[in-house]
C-alpha angles and dihedrals in degrees: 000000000000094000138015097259086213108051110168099343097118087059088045089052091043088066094082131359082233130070113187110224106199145174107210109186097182124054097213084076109056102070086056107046092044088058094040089056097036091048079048093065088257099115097159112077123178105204110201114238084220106110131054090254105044085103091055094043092049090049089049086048098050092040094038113034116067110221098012117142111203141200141173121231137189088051116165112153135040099245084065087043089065091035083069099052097041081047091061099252122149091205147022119211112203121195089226134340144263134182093252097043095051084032086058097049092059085073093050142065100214101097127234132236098188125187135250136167101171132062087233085051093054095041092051090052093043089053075061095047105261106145092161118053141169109244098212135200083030098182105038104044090057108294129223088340091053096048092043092063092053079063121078090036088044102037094154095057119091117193126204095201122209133173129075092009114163125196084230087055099039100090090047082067094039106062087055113102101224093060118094096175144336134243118218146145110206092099090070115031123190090253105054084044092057090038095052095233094151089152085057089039090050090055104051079055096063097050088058109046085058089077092101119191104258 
């Protein structure tokens, strides 16, 4: 292996214990909510790589919003995976893995935050050096119970899981030891985004970022 295919991204994911996770269709919101959930103590944003303007809101993001610390998601080839880092993102988050696309991000600096839902999945990904992973889908493949038990067998293994999360079921993730951070997308819902509420936004922000890993 040429690289470590996850330089500084442990430090990146220690910033929050949320990571919002979010689809941004226009482009005139991505500069505000950025800031509304940065100024909210969430400086880590995933921007899903699922509508025709998610490249151009990442690029507003990285050249607009001061501290901002900014990822792509929903990555599944190697020509999105350059996109990213062209594109000015310090991470891409996949929703799995596959040879080409881990193969891919050997030959790139962005890091990679790859998925897995299965023991056999993260061990796969940790024979090609990923120590830090995405659990996904987090709810439905068996939640924080489910994560608790991969970790006494996988110690060395730490999940950012994403999918289903409730503020009311976050801090059940977030007192397990192999969880670094948590995805999710309740702090900025489609309607506040369409409506502009970035105060409202901001404040959803703040209460989550108070789920402190404990």
């Amino acid at each position: 292996m040429s690289k470590n295919p996850q330089q500084g991204l442990e430090s990146a994911l220690l910033k929050a214990p949320i990571v919002p996770v979010m689809v941004i269709d226009d482009v005139k919101h991505a500069v505000p909510l950025a800031r509304a959930l940065v100024q909210g103590g969430l400086p880590v944003l995933e921007i899903t790589l699922r509508t025709p303007a998610a490249l151009d809101c990442i690029k507003a993001i990285v050249a607009e919003v001061e501290g901002a610390i900014v990822g792509s998601g929903t990555v599944l080839t190697p020509q999105q995976l350059r996109h990213s880092e062209k594109a000015g993102c310090v991470f891409a988050v996949s929703p799995g893995s596959t040879g080409k696309l881990l193969g891919a991000a050997e030959d790139y600096e962005i890091s990679l935050l790859p998925g897995a839902a299965t023991a056999s999945e993260a061990m796969a990904l940790l024979e090609w050096g990923y120590a830090l992973q995405k659990f996904f889908p987090a709810e439905q493949a068996g939640g924080a119970p489910y994560l608790a038990s991969l970790s006494s067998p996988l110690p060395q293994i730490k999940f950012c899981p994403t999918g289903g999360i409730t503020p009311a079921l976050a801090p059940s993730y977030l007192k397990l030891a192999n969880v670094i951070t948590l995805g999710g997308s309740w702090m900025a819902p489609k309607a506040l985004v369409k409506e502009g509420k970035w105060h409202e936004i901001e404040m959803l922000a703040r209460e989550a970022a108070a789920l402190r890993k404990t």
